[in-house]
Steps between C-alpha positions, in 0.01 A plus 500: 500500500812704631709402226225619216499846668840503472477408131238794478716783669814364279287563192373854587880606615635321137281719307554791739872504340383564198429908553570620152283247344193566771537871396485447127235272570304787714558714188394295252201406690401905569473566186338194320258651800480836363456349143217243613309744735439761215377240257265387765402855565428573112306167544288557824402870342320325203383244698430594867484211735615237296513192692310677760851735581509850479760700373693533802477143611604369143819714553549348807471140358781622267724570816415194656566297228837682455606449895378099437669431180851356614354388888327271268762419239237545199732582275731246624792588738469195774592209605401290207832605205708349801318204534442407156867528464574282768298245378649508157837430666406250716575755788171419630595139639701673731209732646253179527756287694576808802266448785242825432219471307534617127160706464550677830828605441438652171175646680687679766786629268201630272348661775812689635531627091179620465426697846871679373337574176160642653653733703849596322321493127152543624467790769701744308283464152169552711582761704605703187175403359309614809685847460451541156141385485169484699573120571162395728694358797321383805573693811421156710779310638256203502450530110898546472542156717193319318730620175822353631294145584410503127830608376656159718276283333582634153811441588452164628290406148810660294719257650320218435435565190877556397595192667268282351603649180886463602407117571412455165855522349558132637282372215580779254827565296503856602255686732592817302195493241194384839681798712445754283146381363444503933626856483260605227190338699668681792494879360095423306336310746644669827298825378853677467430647122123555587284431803343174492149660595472633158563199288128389350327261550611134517827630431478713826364192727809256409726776513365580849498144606866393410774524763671790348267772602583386849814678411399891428089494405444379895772704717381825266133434573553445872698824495213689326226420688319236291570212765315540797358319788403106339633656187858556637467132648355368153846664352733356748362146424534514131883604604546218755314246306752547181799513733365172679408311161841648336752410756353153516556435127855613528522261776386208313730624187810538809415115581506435125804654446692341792378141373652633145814590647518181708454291238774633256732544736450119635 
């Protein structure tokens, strides 16, 4: 497990080079904030506690979904450009015959990306927020750390997501077109336009039900309050059980692959 931590910390530094970037990124990021937080306010004043937030905490879900937006890679930005390509080239025989396991690696360079991007483009954004709005932050450290739990999971779902979407581009031509249609599904059904809670009816329930919300929805609920006691357990399930159930198929479409590889290279 050494060697995947060093994998990790070798991702965070990579990205840590990249200083210009990170601060165009904060920028860009502030103000899509400013932009998305006064639509929601002209919103939540003709319609006050829509999806059960008020005003305040539907700013903050603005924030939140500002500081989670490249952590998560919704809008693309991981792992998975890299290892499409290498599978197109044939790069990727190469990674399957070195004596680590394919999934994990990819996991723990993932995970050294994202925990750059939540605190070099995500801190920044929501701290301006906070000062420029009446964001409705807990004072807790509990409700901070219960947030962070979520926010790991997320992160854990994101990755499997990507990488069973990566996967793909062994049977495709080009994983191109299934990225971006992931990307899409990403940005609607993570609640990143709107909060899921608001979506009607059956719409609402699937949108609520499908792995993306584990993404933003959950961590932004946990943060506000709306996860408590069984509740905050209830949340952490759905989280772990799409991780657990996602991570497995990419390890049956790893095996798959391998066989693939073996076959048409023997």
């Amino acid at each position: 497990m050494r060697l995947y931590g060093v994998v990790a910390a070798g991702a965070f530094r990579r990205y840590a080079t990249y200083r210009v970037a990170t601060a165009a990124g904060v920028f860009t990021n502030t103000v899509f904030g400013f932009i998305m937080a006064y639509t929601y306010t002209a919103l939540w004043d003709q319609r006050p506690q829509l999806g059960g937030y008020d005003v305040s905490q539907a700013v903050t879900y603005v924030w939140l979904g500002q500081a989670l937006l490249m952590a998560c890679a919704m809008m693309g930005g991981g792992f998975e450009d890299e290892l499409v390509e290498r599978i197109r080239s044939g790069d990727i025989a190469v990674d399957l015959s070195r004596p680590v396991d394919l999934q994990l690696w990819w996991l723990a360079g993932d995970m050294g990306r994202a925990f750059f991007h939540l605190l070099g483009r995500g801190v920044i954004p929501l701290g301006l927020g906070a000062l420029a709005f009446d964001l409705a932050l807990p004072g807790a450290s509990l409700t901070w750390l219960a947030f962070l739990a979520a926010v790991t999971l997320g992160l854990l779902v994101s990755f499997a997501l990507r990488f069973l979407v990566a996967l793909l581009a062994f049977w495709l031509m080009d994983g191109a077109g299934v990225t971006q249609i992931s990307w899409l599904a990403g940005l609607f059904f993570s609640g990143m336009l709107l909060p899921l809670n608001i979506f009607p009816g059956a719409l609402g329930e699937v949108a609520r039900a499908l792995p993306w919300s584990a993404l933003l929805q959950v961590p932004a609920d946990v943060l506000l309050g709306k996860h408590t006691g069984w509740g905050l357990a209830g949340a952490y399930a759905f989280q772990a059980g799409w991780a657990v159930v996602l991570l497995g198929a990419g390890r049956v479409l790893q095996t798959m692959a391998t066989r693939r590889v073996v076959v048409q290279g023997g």
